[in-house]
N, C-alpha and C positions, 0 to 999 in steps of 0.2 A: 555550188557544188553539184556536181554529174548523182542522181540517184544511184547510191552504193548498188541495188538488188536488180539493177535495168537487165545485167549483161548475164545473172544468175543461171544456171540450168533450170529445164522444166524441175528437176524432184526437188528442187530447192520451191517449191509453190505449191500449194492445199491442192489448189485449182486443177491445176496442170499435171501433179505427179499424186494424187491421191481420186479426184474426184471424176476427172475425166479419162480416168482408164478402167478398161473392162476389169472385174474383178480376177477374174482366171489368168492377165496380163500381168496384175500386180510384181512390181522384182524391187522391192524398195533399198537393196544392196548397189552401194554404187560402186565402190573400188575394194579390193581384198588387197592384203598384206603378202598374202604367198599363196601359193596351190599348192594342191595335192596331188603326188603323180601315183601312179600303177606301180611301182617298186616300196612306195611307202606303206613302214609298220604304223598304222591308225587304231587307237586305241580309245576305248569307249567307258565311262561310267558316268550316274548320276539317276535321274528320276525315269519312270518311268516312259519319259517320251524319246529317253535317251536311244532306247531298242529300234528306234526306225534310222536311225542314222548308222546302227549296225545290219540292217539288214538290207539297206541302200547299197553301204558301201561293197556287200556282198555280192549284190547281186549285179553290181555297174562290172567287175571283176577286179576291185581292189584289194589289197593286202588287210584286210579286217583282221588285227593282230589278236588269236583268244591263246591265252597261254595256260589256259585249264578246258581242255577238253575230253577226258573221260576221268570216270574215278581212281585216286590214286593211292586211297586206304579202304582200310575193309569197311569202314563205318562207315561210308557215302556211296549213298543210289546214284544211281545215274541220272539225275534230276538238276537244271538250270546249267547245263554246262553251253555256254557259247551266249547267254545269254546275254553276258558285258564280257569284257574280255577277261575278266577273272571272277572266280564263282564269289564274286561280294553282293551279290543282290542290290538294290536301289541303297544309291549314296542319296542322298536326299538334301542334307546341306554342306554348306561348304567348312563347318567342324565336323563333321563326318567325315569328309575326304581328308581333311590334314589328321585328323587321327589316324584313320587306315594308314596311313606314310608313316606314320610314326612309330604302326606298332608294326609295321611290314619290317622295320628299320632293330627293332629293339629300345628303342630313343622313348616310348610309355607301354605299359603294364598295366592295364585297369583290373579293379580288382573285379568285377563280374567276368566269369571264367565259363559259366556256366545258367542258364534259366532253366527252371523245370516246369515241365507240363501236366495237366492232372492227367494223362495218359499215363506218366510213370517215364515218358522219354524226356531227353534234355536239350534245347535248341542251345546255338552260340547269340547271345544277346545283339552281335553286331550283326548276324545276316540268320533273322531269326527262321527265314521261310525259305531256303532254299532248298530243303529235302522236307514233303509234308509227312515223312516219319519219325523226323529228329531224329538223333543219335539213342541210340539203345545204353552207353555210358559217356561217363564225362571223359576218358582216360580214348575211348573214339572220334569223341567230338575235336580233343583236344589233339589229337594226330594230324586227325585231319585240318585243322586249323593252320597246324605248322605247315602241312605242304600247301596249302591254301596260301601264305604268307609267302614263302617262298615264291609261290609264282609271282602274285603283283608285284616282289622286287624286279622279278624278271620282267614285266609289264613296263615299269617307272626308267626304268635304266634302259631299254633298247627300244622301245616305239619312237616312230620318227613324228608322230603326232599324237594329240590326247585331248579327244572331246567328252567335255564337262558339260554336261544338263542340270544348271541349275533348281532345283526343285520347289523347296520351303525352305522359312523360314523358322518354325516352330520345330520343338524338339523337345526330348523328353531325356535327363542326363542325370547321372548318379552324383549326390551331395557330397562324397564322399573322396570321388577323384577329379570328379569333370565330366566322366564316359559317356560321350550321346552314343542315342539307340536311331536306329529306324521306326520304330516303333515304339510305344509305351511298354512300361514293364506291366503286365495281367492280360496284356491282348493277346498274347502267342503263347507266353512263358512266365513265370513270377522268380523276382528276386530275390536279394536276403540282407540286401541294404536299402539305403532311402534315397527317395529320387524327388524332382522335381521337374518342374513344367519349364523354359526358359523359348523365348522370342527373341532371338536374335539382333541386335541393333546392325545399320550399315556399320557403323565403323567396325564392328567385332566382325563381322565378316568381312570385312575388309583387310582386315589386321592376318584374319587366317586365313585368305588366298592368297595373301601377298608370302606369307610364310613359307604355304607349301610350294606356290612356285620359285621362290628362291632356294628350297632344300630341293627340289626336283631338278633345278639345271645347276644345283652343285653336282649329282651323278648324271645328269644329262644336258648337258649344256645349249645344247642343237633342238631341243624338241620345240615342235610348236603347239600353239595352245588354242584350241576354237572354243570359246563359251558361248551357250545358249541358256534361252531362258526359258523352263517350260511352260506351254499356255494350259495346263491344264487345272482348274479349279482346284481348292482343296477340297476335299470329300469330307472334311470336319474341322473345326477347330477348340481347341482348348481356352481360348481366349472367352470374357465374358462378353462377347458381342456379337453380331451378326455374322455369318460366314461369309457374306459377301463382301463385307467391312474385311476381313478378317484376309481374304484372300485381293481384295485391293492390294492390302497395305502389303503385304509378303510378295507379291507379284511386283509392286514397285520399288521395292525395295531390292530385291533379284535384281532389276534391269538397271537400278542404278550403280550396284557393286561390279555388275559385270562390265558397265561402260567404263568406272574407274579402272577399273582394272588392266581393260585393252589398250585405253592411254597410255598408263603408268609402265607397263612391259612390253619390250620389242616383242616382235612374234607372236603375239597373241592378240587371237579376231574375235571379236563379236557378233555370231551370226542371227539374223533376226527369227527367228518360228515363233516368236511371242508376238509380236508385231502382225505376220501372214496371217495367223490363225483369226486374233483379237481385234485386228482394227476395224474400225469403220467401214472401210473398205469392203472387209468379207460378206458386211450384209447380213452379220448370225451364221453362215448358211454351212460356216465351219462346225460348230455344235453338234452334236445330235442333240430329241429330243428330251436329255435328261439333262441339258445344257450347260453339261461337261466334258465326256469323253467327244473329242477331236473326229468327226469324220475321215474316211478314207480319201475322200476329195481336199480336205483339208492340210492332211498327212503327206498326199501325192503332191499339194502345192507347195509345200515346205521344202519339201526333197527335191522339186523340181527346180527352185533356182537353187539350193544349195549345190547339185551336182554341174546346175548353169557356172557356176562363180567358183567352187574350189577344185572337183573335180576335173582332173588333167591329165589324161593318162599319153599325151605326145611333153608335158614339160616336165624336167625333172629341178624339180623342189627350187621354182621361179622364186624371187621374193619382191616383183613386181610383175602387174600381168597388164595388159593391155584390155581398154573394154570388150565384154565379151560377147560373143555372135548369138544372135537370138534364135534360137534353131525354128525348122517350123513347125506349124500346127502338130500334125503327124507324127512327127516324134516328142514332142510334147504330151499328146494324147495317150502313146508306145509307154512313155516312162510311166505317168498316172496310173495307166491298166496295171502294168507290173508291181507298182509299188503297194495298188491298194489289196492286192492278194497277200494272203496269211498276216493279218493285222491280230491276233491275240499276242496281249501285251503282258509282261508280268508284274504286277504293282503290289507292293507290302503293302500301301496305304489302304487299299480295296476294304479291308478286313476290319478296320475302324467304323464302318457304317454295314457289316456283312448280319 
């Protein structure tokens, strides 16, 4: 028998596709499912790393779709707008996002309506930081809300794409209905029922991506779907163990629901920045040195083969592409410079260790 792996490509080998390529070369993406052209609505939420894929898409001159950009009731400053494409703050996991869907929909009702703050103002439990005044009443918060919701229907139903940053694992959810937060209840805001700490297993996250993408192309049938996985450390854990334990397990746990996932549904990709940042390959040298937050070299390499591989602004909405042209040094360097300018990130999680 002819050795199965003789005839393999180099990335199929340690050797050949990991160890002997300069690090700043690294492009561990072999084939994509579809591109993304210049007339496409791209639609963004999820953790904090999600923000550089909206300010990419920005600035290459693609349709970055924000469907809340200024304020639309009296109770909301003008604060986090464009931020994701609707004013939801970090989705963090992936029962945070199928709830948003659901309550965008009318389809759940949690009963936390409202968190208060010992300032005397009230934040929304579900996007506790996105105005650092909170709402001055519940009866503002609660307006605002509703046209808040309104948009992300408007979000789920007409974006011709929709990138998910997977985040954590960990969450913090009311006994009572289900309702995860971004955050724990007493960091931002306190509540008035009882809550609980809960870790996520694969399969329950599994169970609710599969969910929400199937209620998302009952009203949008056509959209496509890029998950990532974010490489950035957790800044705490709840769990009785080491955070580095703590953020293994949640990090591999991310990359296995999201590989399930891209299998299991047509049109949805798996794009690696967990991989660029974290491997081997980087050397550390992605880190800074609180050996968490992501350099801008780091950020600019992630982006740089993401716009290698999806970005398209001569195809319109391929659903196979041909391997793609490795540009040279020069513009490669062009993209990096650009991308690693205005990097302040907005993170709910920050405030757990502040």
């Amino acid at each position: 028998m002819e050795n199965p792996y003789r005839n393999l490509p180099d990335y199929a080998f340690w050797r050949r596709g990991v160890s002997n390529i300069e690090p700043s070369e690294f492009d561990p993406v072999t084939e994509v499912p579809f591109t993304i052209c210049a007339e496409d609505k791209i639609a963004t939420a999820g953790s904090c790393f999600a923000q550089h894929i909206s300010r990419t898409l920005s600035a290459e001159g693609f349709k970055y779709f924000v469907v809340e950009t200024v304020p639309q009731t009296i109770g909301a400053e003008n604060e986090n707008f464009g931020t994701f494409s609707a004013r939801f703050g970090n989705v963090y996991t992936v029962r945070q996002l199928l709830q948003l869907f659901l309550r965008a929909y009318g389809l759940y009702v949690p009963i936390d309506s409202y968190w208060e703050r010992e300032d005397g103002a009230v934040v929304d439990p579900f996007r506790p930081q996105i105005q650092q005044g909170g709402f001055k009443t519940v009866d503002l918060l609660e307006e605002d809300r509703a046209a808040h919701l309104g948009a992300v229907r408007e979000m789920f139903e007409c974006c011709d794409v929709f990138v998910f940053t997977l985040g954590l694992t960990e969450a913090w959810k009311s006994t009572e209905d289900g309702a995860v937060f971004p955050t724990a209840p007493g960091v931002v805001g306190s509540g008035h029922g009882q809550y609980a700490f809960e870790n996520f297993s694969v399969q329950s996250m599994i169970d609710d991506l599969s969910r929400f993408l199937t209620n998302l192309r009952v009203l949008n049938p056509q959209v496509r779907v890029v998950l990532t996985v974010s490489p950035v450390p957790l800044i705490a854990t709840y769990e009785p163990r080491h955070v580095l334990l703590a953020t293994t397990f949640s990090k591999a746990a991310l990359r296995v629901v999201a590989e399930i996932i891209a299998r299991k549904f047509d049109n949805v990709a798996y794009f690696p920045s967990y991989e660029i940042v974290t491997g081997p390959q980087a050397r550390g040298k992605y880190f800074a040195d609180d050996l968490r937050e992501v350099t801008p070299a780091g950020v600019a390499h992630v982006m740089t083969v993401f716009q290698r591989h999806y970005l398209n602004k001569n195809d319109n909405r391929s659903q196979s592409v041909s391997p793609p042209q490795i540009r040279n040094t020069k513009q490669v360097e062009q993209d990096k410079a650009r991308i690693m300018a205005d990097l302040q990130i907005v993170c709910d999680e920050e405030i757990l260790d502040a």
